[in-house]
PDB file of N, CA, C and O in Angstrom:
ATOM      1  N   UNK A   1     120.062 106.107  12.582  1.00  0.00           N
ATOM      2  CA  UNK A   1     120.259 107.128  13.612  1.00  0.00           C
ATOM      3  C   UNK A   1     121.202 108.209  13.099  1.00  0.00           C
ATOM      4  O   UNK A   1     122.140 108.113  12.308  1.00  0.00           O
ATOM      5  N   UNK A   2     120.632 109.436  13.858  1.00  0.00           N
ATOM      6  CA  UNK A   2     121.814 110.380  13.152  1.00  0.00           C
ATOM      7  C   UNK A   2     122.969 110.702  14.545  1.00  0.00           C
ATOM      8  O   UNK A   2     122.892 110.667  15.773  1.00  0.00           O
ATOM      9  N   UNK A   3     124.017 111.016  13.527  1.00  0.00           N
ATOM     10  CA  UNK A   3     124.843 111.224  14.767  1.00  0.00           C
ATOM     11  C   UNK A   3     124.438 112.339  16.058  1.00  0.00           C
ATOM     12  O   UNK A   3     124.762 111.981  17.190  1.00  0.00           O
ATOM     13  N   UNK A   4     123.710 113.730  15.890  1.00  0.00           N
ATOM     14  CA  UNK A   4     122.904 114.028  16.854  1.00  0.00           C
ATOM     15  C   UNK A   4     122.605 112.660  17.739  1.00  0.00           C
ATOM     16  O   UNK A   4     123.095 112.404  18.839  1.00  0.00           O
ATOM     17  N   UNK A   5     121.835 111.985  17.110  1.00  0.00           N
ATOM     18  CA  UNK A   5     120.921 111.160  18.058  1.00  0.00           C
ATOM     19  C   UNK A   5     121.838 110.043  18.835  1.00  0.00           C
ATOM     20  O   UNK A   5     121.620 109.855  20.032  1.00  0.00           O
ATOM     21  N   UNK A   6     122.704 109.417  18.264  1.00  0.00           N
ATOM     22  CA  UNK A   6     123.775 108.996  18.523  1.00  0.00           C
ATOM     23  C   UNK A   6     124.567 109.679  20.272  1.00  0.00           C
ATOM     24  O   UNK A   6     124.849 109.252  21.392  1.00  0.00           O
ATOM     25  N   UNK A   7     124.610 110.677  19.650  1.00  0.00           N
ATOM     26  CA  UNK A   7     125.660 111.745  21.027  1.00  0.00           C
ATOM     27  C   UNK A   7     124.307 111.781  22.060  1.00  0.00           C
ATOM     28  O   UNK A   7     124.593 111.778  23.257  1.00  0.00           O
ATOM     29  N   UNK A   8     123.418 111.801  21.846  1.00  0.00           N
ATOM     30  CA  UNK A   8     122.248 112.225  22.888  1.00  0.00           C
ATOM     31  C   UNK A   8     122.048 110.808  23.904  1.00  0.00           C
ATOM     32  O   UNK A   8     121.764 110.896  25.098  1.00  0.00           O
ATOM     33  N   UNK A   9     122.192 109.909  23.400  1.00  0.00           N
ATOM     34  CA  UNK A   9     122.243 108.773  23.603  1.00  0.00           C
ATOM     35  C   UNK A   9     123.193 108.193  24.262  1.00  0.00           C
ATOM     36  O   UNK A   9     122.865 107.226  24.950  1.00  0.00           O
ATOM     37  N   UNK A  10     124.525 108.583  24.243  1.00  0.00           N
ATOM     38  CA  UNK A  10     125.822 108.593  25.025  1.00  0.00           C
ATOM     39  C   UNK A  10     125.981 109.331  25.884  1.00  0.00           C
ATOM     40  O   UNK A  10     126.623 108.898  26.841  1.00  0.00           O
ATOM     41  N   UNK A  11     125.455 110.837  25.944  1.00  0.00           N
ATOM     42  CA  UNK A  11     125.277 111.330  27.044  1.00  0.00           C
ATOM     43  C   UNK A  11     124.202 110.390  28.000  1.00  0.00           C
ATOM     44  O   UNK A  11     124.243 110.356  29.230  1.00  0.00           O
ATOM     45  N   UNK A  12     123.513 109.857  27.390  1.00  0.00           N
ATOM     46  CA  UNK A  12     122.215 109.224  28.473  1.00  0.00           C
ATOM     47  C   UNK A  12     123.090 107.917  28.912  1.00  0.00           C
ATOM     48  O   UNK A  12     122.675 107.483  29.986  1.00  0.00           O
ATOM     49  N   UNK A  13     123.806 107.427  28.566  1.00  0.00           N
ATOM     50  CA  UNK A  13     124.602 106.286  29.002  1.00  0.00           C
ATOM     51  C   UNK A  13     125.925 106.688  29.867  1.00  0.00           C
ATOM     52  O   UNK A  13     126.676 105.922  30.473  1.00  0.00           O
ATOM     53  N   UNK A  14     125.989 107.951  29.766  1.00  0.00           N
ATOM     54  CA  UNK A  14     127.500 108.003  31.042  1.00  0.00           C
ATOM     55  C   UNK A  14     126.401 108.992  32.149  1.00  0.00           C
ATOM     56  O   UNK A  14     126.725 109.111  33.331  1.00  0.00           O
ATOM     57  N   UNK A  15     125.158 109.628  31.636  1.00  0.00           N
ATOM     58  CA  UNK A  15     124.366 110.123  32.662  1.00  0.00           C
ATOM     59  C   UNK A  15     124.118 109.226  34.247  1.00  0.00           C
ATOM     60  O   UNK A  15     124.235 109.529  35.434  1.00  0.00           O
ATOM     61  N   UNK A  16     123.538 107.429  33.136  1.00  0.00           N
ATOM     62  CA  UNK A  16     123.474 106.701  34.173  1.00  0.00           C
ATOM     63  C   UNK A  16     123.945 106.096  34.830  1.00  0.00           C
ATOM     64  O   UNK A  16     123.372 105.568  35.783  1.00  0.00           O
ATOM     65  N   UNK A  17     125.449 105.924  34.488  1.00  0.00           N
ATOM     66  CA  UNK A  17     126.334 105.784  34.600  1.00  0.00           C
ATOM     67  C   UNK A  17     127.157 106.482  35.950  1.00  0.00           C
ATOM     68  O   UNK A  17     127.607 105.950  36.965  1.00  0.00           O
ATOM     69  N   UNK A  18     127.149 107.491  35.627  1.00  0.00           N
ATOM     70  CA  UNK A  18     127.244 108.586  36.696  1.00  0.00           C
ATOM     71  C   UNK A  18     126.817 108.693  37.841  1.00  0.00           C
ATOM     72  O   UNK A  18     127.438 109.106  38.820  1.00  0.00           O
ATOM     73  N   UNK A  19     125.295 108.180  37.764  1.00  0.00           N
ATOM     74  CA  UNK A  19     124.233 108.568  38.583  1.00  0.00           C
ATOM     75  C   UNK A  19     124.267 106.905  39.746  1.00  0.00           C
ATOM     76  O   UNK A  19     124.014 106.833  40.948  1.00  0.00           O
ATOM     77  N   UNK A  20     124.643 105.882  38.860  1.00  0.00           N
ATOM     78  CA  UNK A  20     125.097 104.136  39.657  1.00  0.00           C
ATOM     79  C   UNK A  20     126.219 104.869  40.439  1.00  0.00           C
ATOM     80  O   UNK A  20     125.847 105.308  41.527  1.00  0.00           O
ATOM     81  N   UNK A  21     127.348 105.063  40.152  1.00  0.00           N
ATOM     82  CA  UNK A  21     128.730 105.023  40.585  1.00  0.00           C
ATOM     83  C   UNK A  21     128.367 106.219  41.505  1.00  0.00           C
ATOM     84  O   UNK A  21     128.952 106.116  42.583  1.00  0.00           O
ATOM     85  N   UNK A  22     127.680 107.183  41.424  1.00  0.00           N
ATOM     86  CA  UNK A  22     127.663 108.021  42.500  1.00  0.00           C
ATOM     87  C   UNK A  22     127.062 106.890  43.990  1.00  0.00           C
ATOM     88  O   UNK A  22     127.761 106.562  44.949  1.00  0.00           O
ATOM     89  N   UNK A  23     125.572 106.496  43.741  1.00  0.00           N
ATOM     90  CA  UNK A  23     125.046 106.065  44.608  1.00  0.00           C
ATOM     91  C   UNK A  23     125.778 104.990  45.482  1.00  0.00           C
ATOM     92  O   UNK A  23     125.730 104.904  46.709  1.00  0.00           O
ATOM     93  N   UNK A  24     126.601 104.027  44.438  1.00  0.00           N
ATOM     94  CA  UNK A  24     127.452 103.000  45.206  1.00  0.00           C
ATOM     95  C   UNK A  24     128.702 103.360  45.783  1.00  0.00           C
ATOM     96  O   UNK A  24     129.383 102.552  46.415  1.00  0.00           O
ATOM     97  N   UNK A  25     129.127 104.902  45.529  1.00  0.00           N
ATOM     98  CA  UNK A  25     130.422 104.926  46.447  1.00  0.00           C
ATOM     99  C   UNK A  25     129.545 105.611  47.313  1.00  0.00           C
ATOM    100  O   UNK A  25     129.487 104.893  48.311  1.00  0.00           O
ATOM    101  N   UNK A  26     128.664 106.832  47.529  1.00  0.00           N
ATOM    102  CA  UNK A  26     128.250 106.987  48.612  1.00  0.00           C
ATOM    103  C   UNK A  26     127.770 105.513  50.099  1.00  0.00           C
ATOM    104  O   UNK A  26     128.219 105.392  51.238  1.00  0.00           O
ATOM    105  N   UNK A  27     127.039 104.926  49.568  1.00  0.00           N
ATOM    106  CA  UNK A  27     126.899 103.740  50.391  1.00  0.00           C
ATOM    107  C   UNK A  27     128.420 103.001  50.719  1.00  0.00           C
ATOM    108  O   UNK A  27     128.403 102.537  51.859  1.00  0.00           O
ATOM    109  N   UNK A  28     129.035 102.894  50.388  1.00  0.00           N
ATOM    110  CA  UNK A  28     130.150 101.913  50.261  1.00  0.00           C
ATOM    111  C   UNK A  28     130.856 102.938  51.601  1.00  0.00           C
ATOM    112  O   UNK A  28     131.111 102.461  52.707  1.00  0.00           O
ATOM    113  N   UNK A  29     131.072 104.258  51.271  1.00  0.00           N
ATOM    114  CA  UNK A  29     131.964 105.629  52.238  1.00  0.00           C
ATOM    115  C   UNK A  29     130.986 105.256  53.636  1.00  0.00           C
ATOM    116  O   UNK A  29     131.203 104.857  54.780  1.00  0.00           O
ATOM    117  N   UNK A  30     130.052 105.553  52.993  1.00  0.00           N
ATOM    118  CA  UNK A  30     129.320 105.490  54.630  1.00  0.00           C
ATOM    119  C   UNK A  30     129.254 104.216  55.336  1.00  0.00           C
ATOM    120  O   UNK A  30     129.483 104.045  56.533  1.00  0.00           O
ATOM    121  N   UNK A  31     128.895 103.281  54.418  1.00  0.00           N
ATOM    122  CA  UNK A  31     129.129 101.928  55.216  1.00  0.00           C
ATOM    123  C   UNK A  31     130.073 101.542  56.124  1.00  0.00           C
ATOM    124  O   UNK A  31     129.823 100.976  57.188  1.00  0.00           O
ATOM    125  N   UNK A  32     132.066 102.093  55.376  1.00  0.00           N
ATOM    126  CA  UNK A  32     132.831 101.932  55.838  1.00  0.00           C
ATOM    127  C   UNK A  32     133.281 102.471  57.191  1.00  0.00           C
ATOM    128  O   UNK A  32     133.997 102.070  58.109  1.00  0.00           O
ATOM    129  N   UNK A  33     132.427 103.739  56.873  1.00  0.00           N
ATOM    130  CA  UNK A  33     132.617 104.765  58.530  1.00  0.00           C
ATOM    131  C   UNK A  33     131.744 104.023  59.801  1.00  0.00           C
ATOM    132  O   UNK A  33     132.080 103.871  60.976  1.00  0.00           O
ATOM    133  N   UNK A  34     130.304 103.562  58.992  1.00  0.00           N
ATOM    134  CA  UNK A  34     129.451 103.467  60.349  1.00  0.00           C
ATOM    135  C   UNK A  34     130.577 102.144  60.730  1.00  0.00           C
ATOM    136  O   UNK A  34     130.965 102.159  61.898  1.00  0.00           O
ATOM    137  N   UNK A  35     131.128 101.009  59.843  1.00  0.00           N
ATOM    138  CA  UNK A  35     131.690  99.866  60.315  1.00  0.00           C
ATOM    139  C   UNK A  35     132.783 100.372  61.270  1.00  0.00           C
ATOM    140  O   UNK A  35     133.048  99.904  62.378  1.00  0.00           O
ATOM    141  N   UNK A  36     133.247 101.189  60.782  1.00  0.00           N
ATOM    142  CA  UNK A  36     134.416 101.719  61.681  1.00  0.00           C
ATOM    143  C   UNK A  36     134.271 101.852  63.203  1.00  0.00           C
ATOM    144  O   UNK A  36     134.928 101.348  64.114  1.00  0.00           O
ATOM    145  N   UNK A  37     133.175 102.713  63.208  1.00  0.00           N
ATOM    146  CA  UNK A  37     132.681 103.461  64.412  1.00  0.00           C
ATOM    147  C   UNK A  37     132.468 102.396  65.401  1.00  0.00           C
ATOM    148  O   UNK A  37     132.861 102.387  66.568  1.00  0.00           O
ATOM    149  N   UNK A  38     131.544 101.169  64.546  1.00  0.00           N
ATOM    150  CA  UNK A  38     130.779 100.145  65.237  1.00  0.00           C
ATOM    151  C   UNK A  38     131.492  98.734  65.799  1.00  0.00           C
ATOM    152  O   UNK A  38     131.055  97.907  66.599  1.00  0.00           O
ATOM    153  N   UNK A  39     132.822  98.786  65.030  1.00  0.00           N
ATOM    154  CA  UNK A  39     133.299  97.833  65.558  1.00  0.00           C
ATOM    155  C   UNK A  39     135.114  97.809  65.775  1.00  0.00           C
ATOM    156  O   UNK A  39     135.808  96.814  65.980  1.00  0.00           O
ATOM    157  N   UNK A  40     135.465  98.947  65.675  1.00  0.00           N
ATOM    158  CA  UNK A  40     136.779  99.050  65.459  1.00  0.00           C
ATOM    159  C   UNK A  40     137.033  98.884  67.326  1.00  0.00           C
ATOM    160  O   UNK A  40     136.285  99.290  68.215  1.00  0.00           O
ATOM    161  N   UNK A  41     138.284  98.183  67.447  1.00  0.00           N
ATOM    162  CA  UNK A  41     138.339  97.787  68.938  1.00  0.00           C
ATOM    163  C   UNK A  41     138.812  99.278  69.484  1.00  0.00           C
ATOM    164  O   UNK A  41     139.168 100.178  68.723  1.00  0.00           O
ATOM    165  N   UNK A  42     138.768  99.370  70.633  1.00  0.00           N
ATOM    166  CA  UNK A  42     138.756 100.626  71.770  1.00  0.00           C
ATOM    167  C   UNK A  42     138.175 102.024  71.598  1.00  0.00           C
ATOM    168  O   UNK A  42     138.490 103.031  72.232  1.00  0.00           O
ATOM    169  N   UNK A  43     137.148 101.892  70.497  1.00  0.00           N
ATOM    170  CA  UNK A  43     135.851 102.621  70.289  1.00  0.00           C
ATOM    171  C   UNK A  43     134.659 102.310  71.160  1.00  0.00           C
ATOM    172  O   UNK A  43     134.377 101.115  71.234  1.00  0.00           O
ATOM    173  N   UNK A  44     133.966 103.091  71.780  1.00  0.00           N
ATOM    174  CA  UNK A  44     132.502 102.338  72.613  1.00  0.00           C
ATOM    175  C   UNK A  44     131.853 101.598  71.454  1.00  0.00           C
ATOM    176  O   UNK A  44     132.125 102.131  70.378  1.00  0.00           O
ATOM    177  N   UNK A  45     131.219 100.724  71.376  1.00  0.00           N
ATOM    178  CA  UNK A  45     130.425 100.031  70.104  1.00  0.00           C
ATOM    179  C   UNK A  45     129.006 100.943  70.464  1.00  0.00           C
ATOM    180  O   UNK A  45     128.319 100.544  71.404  1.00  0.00           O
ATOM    181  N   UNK A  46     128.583 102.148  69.719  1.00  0.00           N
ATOM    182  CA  UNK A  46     127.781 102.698  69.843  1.00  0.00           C
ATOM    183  C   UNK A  46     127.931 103.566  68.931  1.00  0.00           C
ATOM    184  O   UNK A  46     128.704 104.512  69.084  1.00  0.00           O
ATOM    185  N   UNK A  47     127.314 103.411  67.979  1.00  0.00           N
ATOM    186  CA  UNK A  47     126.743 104.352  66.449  1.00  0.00           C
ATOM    187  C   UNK A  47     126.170 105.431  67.095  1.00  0.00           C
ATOM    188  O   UNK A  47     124.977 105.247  67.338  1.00  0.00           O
ATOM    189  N   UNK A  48     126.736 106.785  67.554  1.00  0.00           N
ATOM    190  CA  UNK A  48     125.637 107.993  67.947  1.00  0.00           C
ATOM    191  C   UNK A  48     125.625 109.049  66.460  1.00  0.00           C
ATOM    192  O   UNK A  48     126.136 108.847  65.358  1.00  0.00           O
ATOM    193  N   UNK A  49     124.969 110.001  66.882  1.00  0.00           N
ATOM    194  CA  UNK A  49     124.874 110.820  65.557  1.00  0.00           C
ATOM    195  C   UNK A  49     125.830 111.497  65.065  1.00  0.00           C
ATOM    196  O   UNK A  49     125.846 111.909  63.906  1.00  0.00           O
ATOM    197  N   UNK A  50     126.900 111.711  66.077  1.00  0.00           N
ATOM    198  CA  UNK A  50     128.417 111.923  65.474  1.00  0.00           C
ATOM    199  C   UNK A  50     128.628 110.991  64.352  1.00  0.00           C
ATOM    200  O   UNK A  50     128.839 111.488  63.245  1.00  0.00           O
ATOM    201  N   UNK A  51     128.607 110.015  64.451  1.00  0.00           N
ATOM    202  CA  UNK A  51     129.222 109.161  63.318  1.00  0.00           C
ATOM    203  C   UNK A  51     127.955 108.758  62.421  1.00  0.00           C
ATOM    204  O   UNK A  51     127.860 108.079  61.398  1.00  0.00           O
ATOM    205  N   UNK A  52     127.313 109.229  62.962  1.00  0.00           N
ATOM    206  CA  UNK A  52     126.280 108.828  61.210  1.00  0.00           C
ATOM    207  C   UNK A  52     126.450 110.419  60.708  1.00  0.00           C
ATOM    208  O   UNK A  52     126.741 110.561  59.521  1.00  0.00           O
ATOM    209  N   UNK A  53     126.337 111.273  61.286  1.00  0.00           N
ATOM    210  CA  UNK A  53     127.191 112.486  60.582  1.00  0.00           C
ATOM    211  C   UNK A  53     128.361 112.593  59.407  1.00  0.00           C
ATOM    212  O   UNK A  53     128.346 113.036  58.258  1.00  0.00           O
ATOM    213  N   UNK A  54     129.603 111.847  60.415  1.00  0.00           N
ATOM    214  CA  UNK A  54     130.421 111.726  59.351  1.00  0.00           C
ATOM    215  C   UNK A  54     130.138 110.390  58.836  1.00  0.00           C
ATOM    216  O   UNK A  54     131.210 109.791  58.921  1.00  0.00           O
ATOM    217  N   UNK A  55     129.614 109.927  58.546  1.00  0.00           N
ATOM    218  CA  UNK A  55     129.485 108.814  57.812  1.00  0.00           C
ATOM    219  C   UNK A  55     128.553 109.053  56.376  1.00  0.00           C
ATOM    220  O   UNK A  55     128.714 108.348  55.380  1.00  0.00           O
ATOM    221  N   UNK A  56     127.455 110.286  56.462  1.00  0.00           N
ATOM    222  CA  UNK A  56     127.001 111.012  55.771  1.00  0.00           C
ATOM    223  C   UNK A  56     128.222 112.274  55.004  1.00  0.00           C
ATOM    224  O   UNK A  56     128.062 112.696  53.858  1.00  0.00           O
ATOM    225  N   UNK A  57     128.966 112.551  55.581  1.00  0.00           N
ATOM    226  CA  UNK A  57     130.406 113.448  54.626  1.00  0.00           C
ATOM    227  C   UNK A  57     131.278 112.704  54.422  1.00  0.00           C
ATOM    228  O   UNK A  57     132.161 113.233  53.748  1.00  0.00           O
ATOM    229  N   UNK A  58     131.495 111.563  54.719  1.00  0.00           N
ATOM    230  CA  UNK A  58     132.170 110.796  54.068  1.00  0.00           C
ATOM    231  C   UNK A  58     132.009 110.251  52.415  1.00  0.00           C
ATOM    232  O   UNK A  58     132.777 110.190  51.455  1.00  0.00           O
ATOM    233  N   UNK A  59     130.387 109.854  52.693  1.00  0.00           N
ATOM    234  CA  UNK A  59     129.352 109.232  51.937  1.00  0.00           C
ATOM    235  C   UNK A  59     129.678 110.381  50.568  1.00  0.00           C
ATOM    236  O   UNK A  59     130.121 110.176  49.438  1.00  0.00           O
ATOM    237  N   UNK A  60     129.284 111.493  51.190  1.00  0.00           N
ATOM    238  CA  UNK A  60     129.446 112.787  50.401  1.00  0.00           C
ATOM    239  C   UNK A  60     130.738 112.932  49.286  1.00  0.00           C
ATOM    240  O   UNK A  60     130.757 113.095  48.066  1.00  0.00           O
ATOM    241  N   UNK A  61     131.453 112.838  49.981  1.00  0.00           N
ATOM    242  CA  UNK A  61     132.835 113.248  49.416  1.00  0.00           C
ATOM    243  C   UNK A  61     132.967 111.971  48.265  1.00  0.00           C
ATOM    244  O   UNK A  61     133.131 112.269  47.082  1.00  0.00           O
ATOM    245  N   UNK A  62     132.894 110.718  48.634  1.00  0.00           N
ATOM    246  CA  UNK A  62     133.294 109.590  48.080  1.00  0.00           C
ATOM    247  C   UNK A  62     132.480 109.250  47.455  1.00  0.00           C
ATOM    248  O   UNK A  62     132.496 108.054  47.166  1.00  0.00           O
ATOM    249  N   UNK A  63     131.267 110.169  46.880  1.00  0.00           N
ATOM    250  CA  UNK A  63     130.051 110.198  45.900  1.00  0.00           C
ATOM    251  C   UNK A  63     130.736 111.408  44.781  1.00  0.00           C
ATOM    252  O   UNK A  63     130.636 111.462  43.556  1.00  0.00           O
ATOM    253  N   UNK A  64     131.452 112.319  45.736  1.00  0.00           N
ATOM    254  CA  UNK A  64     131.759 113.881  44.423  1.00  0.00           C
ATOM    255  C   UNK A  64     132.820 112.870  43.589  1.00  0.00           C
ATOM    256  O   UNK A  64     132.602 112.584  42.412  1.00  0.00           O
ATOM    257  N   UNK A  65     133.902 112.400  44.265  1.00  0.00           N
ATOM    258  CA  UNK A  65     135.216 112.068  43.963  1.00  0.00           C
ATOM    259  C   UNK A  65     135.046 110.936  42.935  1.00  0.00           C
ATOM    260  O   UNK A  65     135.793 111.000  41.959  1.00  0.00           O
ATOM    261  N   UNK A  66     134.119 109.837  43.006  1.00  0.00           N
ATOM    262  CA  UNK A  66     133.384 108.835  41.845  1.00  0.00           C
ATOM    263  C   UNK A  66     133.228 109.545  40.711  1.00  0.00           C
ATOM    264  O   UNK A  66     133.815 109.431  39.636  1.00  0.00           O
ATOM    265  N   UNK A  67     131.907 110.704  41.241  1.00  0.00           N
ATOM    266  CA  UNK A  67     131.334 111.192  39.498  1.00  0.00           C
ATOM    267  C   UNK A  67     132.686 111.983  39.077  1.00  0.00           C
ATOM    268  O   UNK A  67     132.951 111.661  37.918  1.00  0.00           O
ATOM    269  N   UNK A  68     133.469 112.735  39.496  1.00  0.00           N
ATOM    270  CA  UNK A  68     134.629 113.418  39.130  1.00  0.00           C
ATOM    271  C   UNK A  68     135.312 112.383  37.827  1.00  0.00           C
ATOM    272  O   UNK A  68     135.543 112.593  36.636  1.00  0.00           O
ATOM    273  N   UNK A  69     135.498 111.106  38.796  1.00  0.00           N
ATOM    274  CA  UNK A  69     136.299 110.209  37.913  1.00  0.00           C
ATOM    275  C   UNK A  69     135.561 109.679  36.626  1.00  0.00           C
ATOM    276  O   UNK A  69     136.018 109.617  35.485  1.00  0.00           O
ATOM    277  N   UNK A  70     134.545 109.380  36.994  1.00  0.00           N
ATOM    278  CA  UNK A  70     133.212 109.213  35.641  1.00  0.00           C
ATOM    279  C   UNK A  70     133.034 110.327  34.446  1.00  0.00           C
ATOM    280  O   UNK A  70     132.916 110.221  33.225  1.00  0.00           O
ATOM    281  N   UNK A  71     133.066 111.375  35.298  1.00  0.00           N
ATOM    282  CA  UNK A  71     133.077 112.629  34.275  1.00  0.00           C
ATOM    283  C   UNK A  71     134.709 112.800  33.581  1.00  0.00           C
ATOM    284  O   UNK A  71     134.799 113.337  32.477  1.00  0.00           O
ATOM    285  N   UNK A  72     135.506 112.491  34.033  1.00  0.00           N
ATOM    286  CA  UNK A  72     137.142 112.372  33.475  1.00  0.00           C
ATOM    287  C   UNK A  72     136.938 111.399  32.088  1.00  0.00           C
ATOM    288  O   UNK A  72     137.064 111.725  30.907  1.00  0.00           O
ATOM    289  N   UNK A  73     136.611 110.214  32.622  1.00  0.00           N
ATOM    290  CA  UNK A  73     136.541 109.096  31.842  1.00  0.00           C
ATOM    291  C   UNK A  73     135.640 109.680  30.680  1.00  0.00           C
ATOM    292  O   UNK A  73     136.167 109.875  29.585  1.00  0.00           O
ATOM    293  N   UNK A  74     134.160 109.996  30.896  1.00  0.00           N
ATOM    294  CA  UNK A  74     133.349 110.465  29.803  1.00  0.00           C
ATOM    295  C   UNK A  74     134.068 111.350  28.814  1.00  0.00           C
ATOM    296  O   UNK A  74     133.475 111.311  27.737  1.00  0.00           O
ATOM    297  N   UNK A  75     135.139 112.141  28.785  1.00  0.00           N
ATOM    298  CA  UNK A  75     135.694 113.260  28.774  1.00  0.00           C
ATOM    299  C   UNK A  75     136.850 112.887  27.592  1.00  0.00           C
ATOM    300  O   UNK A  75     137.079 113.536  26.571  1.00  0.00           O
ATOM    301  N   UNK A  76     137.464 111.724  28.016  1.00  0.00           N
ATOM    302  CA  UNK A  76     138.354 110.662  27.483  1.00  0.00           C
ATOM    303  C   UNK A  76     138.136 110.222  25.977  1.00  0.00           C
ATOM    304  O   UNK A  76     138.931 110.052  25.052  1.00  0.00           O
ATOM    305  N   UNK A  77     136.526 110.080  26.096  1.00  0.00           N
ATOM    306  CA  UNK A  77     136.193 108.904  25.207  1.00  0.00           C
ATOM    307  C   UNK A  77     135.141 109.436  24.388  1.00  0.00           C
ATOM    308  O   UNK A  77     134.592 108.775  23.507  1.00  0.00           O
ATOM    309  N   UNK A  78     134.820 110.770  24.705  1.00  0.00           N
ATOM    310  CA  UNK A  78     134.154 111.343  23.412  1.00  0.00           C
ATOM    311  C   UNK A  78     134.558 111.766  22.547  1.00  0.00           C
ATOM    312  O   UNK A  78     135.600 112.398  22.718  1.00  0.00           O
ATOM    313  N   UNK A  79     134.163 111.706  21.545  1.00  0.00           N
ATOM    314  CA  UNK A  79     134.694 111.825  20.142  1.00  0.00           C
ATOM    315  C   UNK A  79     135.259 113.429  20.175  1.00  0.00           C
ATOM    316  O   UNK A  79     135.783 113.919  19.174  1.00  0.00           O
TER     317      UNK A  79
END
């Protein structure tokens, strides 16, 4: 392999990389909100679209703030 091919190849490994850690903090942000909403005591227990709203910008934010840290790390460790 040449080192070209090498670097192309490491980009494709923090790509997917990137692309896991985005998807699992989004789920994880939103999960935590709808749980919130749904069971936190002296809340109505009723998920309306307010909170799948923010549970979707939550999701959001705690998807940018992952790849941020992924892209830091990638950043770190390239040659």
């Amino acid at each position: 392999m040449t080192d070209q091919q090498q670097t192309e190849d490491l980009d494709q490994v923090w790509e997917v990389r990137r692309r896991w850690v985005g998807i699992v903090a989004f789920l994880f942000g939103a999960g935590v909100v709808l749980g919130f909403f749904g069971f936190w005591p002296g809340l109505p227990h009723v998920v309306d679209w307010g909170a799948v709203l923010v549970a979707v910008l939550v999701g959001a934010v705690a998807r940018w703030a992952a790849q941020g840290w992924v892209n830091r790390l990638a950043r770190r460790r390239a040659p």
